[in-house]
KELOFI-532467 format. One record per residue (C-alpha): x, z, y; residue number from 1; residue in one letter. Coordinates in Angstrom, 2 decimals. Each point is the difference from the previous one (the first is absolute). Layout:
N
+---------+---------+---------+-----+------+
!    east !      up !   north ! pos ! code !
+---------+---------+---------+-----+------+
!       X !       Z !       Y ! NUM !    a !
...
+---------+---------+---------+-----+------+
END
This chain:
233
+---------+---------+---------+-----+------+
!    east !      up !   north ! pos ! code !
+---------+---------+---------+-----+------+
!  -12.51 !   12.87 !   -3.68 !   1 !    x !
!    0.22 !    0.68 !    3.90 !   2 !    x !
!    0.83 !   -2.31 !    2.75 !   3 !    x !
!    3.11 !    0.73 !    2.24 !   4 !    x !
!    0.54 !   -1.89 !    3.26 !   5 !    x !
!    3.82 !   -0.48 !    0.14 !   6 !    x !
!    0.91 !    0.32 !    3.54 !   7 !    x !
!    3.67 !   -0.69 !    1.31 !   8 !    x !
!    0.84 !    2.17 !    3.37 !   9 !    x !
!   -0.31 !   -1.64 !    3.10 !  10 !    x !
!    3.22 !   -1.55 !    2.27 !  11 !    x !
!    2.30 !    2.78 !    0.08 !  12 !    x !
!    3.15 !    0.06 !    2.98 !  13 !    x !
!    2.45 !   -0.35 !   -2.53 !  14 !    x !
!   -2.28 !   -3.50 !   -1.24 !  15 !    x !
!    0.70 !   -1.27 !    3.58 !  16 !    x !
!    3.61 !    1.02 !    0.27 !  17 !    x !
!    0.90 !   -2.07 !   -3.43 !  18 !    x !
!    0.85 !    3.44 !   -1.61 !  19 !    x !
!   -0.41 !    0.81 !   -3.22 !  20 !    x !
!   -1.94 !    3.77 !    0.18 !  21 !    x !
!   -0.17 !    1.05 !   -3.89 !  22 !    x !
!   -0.50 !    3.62 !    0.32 !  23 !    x !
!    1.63 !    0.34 !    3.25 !  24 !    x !
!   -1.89 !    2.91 !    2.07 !  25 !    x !
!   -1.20 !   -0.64 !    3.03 !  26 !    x !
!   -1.14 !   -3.64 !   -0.10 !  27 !    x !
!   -3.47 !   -0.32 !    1.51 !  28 !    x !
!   -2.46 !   -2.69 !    0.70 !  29 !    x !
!    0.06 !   -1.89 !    3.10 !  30 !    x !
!   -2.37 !   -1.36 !    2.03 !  31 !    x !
!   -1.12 !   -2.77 !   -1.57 !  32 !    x !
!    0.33 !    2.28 !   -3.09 !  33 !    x !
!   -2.63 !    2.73 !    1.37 !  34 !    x !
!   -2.28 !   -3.04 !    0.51 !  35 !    x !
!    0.39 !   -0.90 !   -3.46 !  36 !    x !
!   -1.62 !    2.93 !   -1.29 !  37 !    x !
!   -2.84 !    0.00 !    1.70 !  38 !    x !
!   -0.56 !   -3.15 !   -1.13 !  39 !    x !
!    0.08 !    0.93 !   -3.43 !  40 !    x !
!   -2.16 !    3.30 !    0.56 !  41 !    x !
!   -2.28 !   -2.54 !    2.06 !  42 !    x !
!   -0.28 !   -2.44 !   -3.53 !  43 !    x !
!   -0.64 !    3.20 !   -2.01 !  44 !    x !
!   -2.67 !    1.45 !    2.50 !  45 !    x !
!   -3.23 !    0.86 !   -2.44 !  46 !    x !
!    2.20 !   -0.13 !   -2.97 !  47 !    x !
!   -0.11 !    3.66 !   -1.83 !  48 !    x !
!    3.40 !    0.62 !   -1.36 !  49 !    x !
!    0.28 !    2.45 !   -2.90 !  50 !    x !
!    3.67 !    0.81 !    1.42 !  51 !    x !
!    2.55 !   -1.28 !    2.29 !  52 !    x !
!    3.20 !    0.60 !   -1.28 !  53 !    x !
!    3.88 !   -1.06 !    1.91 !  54 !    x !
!    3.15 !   -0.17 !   -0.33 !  55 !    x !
!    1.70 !    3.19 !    1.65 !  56 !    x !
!    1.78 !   -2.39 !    2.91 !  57 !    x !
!   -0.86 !    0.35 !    3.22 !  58 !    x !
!   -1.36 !   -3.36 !    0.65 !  59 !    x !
!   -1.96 !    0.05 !   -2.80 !  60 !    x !
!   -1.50 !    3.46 !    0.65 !  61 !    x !
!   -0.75 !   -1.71 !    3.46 !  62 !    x !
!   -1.54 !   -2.74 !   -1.66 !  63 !    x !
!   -2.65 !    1.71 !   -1.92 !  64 !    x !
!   -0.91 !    2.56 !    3.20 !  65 !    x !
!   -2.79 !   -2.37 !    1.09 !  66 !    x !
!   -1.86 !    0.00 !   -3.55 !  67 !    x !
!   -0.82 !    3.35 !    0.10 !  68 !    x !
!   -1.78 !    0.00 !    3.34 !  69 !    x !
!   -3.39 !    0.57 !   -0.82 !  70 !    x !
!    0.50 !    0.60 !   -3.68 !  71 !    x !
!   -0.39 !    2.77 !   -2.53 !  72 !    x !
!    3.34 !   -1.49 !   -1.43 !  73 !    x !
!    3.63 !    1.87 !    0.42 !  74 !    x !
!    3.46 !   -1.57 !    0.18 !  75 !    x !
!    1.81 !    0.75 !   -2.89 !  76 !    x !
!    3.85 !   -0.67 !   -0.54 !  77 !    x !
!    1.83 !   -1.54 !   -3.05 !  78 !    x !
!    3.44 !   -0.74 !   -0.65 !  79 !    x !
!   -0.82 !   -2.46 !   -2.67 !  80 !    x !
!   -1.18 !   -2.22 !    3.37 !  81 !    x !
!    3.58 !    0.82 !    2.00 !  82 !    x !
!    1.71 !   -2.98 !    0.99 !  83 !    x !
!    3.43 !   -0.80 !   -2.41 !  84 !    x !
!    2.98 !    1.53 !    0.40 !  85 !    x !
!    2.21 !   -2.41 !    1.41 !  86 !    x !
!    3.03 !    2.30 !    0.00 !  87 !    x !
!    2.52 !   -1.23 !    2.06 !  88 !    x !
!   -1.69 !   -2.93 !    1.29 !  89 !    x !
!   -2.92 !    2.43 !    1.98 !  90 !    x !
!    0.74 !   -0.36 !    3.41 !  91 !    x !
!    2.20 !   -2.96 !    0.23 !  92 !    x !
!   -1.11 !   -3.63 !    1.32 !  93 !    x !
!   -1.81 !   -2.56 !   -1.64 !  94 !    x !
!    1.93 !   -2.51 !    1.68 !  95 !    x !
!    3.74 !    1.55 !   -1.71 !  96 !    x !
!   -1.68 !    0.91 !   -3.39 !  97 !    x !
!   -0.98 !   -3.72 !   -0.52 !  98 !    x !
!    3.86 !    0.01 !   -0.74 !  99 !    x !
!    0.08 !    2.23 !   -2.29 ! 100 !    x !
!    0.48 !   -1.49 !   -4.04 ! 101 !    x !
!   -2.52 !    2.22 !   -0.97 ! 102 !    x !
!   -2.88 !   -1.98 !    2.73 ! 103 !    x !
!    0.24 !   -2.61 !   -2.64 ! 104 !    x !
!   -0.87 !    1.68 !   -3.37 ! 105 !    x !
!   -2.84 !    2.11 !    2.28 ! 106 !    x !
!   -1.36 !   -3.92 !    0.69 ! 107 !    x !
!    0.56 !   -1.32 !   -3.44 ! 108 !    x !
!    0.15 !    2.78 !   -2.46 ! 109 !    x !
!   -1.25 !    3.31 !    1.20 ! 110 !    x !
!   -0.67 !    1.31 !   -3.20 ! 111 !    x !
!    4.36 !   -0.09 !   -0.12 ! 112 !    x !
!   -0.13 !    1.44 !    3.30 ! 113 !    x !
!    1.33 !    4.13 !    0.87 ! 114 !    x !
!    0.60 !    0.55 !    3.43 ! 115 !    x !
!    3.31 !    1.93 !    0.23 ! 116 !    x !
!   -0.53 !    3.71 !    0.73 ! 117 !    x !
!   -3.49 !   -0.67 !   -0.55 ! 118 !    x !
!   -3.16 !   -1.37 !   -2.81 ! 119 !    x !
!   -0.65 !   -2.56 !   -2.01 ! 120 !    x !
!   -2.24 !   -2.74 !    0.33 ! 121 !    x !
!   -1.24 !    0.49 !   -3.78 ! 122 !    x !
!   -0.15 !    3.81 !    1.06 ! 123 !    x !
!   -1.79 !   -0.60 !    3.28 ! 124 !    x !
!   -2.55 !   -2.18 !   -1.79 ! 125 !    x !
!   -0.82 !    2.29 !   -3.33 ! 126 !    x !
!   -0.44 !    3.16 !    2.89 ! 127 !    x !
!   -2.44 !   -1.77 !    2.15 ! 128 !    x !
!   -1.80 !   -1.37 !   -3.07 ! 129 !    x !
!   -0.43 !    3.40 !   -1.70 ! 130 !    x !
!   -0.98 !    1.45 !    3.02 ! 131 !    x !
!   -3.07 !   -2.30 !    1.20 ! 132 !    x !
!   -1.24 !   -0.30 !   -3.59 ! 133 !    x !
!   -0.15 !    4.00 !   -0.05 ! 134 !    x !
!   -1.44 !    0.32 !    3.67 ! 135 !    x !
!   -2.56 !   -2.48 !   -1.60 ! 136 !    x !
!   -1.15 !    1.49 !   -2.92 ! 137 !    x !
!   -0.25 !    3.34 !    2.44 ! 138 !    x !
!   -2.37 !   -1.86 !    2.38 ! 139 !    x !
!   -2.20 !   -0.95 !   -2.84 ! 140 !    x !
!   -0.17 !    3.43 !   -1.82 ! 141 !    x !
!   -0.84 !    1.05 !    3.57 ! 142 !    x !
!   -2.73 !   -2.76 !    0.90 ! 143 !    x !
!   -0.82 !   -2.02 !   -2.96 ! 144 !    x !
!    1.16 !   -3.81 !   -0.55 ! 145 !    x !
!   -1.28 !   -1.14 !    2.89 ! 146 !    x !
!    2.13 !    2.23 !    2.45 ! 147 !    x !
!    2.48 !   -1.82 !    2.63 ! 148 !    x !
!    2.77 !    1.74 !    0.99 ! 149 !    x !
!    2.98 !   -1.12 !    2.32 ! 150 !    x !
!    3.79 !    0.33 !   -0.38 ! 151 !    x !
!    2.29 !   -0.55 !    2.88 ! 152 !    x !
!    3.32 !   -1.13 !   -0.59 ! 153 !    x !
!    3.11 !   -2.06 !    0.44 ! 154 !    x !
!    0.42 !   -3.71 !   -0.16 ! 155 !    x !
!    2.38 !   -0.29 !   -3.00 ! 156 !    x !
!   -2.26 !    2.99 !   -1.92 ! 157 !    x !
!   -2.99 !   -1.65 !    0.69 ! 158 !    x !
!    1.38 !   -3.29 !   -1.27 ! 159 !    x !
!    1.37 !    1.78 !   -3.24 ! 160 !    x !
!   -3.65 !    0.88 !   -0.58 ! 161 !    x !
!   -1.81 !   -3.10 !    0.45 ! 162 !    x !
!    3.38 !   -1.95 !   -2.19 ! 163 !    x !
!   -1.47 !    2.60 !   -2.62 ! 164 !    x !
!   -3.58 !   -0.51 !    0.36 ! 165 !    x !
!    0.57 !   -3.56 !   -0.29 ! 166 !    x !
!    1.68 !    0.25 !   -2.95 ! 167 !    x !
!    3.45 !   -1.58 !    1.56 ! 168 !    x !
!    2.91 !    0.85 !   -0.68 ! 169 !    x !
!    2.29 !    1.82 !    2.74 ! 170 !    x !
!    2.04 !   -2.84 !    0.59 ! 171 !    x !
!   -2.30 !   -1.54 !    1.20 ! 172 !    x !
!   -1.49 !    2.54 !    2.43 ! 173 !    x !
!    1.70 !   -1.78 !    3.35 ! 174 !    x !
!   -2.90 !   -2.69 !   -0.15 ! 175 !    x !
!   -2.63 !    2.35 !    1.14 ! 176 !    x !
!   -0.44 !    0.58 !    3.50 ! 177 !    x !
!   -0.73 !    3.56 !    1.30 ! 178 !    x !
!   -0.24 !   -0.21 !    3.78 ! 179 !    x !
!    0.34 !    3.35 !    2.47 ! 180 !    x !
!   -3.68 !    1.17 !    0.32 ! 181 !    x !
!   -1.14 !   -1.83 !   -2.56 ! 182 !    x !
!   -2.70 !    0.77 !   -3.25 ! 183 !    x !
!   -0.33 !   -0.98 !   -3.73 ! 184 !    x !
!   -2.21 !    0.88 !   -2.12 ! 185 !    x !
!    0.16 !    1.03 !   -3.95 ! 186 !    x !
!   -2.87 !    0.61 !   -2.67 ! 187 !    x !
!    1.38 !    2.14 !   -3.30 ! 188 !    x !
!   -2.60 !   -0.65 !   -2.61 ! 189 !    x !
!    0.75 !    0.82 !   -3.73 ! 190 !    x !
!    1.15 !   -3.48 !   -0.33 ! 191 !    x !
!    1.91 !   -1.01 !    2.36 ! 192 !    x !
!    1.06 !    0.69 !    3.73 ! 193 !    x !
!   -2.18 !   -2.69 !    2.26 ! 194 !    x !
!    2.06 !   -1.04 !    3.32 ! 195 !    x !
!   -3.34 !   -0.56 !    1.94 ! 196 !    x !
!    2.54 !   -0.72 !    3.45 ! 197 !    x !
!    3.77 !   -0.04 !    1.24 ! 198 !    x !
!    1.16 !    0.02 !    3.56 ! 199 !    x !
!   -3.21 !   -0.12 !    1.80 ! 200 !    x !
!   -0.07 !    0.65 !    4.09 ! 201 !    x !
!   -4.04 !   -0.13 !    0.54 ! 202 !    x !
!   -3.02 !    0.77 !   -1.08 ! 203 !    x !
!   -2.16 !    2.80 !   -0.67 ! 204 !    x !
!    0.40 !    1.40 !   -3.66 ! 205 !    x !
!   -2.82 !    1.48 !   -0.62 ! 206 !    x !
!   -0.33 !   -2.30 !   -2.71 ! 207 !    x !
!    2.26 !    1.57 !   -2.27 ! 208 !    x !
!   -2.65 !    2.99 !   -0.71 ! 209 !    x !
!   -2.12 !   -2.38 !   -1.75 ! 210 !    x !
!    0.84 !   -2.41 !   -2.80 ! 211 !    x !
!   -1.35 !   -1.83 !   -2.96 ! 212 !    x !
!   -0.51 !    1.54 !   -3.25 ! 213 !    x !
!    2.70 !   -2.61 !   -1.69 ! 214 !    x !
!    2.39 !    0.97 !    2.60 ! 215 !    x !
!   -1.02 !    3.84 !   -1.37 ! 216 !    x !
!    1.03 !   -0.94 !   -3.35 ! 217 !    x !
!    3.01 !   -2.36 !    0.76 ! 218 !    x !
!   -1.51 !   -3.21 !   -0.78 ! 219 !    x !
!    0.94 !   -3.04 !    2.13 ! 220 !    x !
!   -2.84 !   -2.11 !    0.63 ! 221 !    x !
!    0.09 !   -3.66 !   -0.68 ! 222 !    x !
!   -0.29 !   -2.22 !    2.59 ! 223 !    x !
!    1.04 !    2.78 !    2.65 ! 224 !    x !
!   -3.27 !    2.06 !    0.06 ! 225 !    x !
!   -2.22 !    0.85 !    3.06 ! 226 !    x !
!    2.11 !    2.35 !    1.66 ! 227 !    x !
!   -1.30 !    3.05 !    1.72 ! 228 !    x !
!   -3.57 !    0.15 !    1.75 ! 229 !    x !
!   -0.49 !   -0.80 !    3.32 ! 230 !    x !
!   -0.45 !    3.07 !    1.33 ! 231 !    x !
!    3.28 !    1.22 !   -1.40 ! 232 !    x !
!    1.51 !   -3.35 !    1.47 ! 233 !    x !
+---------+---------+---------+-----+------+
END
């Protein structure tokens, strides 16, 4: 199947402040932030991208602006990307919520966790998962199997996605890294999802429009394979 480029939104004011956004209106990226995405629409510069798709937050939406200069390509929204509903934790410090009983079981056991007012982990996680697995399969119907796509999300989303393509289980989800402004990339072949990168900051990606035919197919290579040509490097 397709290729989507998972990219988290860069640093947003609320990042800087220690807040915890959720779906709090109104929280945009900063500077460092703005620079952020044009690095990433920089790295994805001679990429064609089948569709470029967002959560419907703000800093998200700001995120993706810069991958559609000079592209056929138009932003589409999608609450199955939208950041979890932290209830009544949205708004409130990192610092005080690190308190809380609940910061624990988020740590150790999020698939126990339910924010109060708000989701579930387990309900954030099966959302996000549906939703990039069917904005896949529409990418592909739309392009063919070789068709990259990107997806720009939230850092907890994103790293419900990857947990899944990985095949780990939820609890386990707080060991991958998902910086501000930063891209992963997944390959859904009829076998099994390929994590071809997590939590990169550089480097152009053009690569990901090309890859082997055992990648195609969902074989893993022994002995690690060539990787991608040289001039998709």
């Amino acid at each position: 199947m397709a290729t989507v480029i998972l990219l988290r939104h860069g640093r947003s004011s609320a990042n800087t402040a220690g807040v915890l956004a959720g779906r709090s209106a109104g929280v945009h990226l900063d500077e460092v932030g703005k620079e952020h995405a044009e690095r990433l629409a920089q790295r994805l510069d001679g990429l064609t991208l089948t569709q470029v798709v967002s959560s419907p937050l703000e800093r998200c939406q700001q995120t993706a602006a810069p991958l559609l200069n000079g592209r056929a390509a138009t932003l589409r929204t999608d609450d199955g990307l939208l950041e979890c509903d932290y209830g009544e934790w949205s708004g409130r410090e990192i610092k005080e919520l690190l308190k809380e009983p609940l910061w624990r079981t988020v740590q150790r056991n999020p698939s126990a966790a339910v924010f109060p007012g708000g989701e579930a982990m387990t309900a954030l996680s099966a959302r996000a998962i549906g939703a990039v697995r069917r904005l896949d399969a529409e990418a592909e119907a739309a392009a063919g199997p070789e068709a990259v796509w990107v997806a720009v999300s939230h850092g907890d989303v994103i790293k419900a996605i990857l947990a899944d393509a990985l095949g780990m289980h939820l609890d386990l989800f707080q060991r991958i890294g998902v910086d501000p402004g930063s891209a992963s990339v997944i390959r859904y072949t009829a076998a099994r999802p390929m994590v071809l990168a997590t939590n990169t900051h550089e480097g152009s990606l053009t690569w990901t429009a090309k890859q082997s035919a055992a990648i195609a197919r969902g074989d893993s290579v022994v002995g690690g394979g060539s990787g991608p040509h040289p001039e998709h490097a």
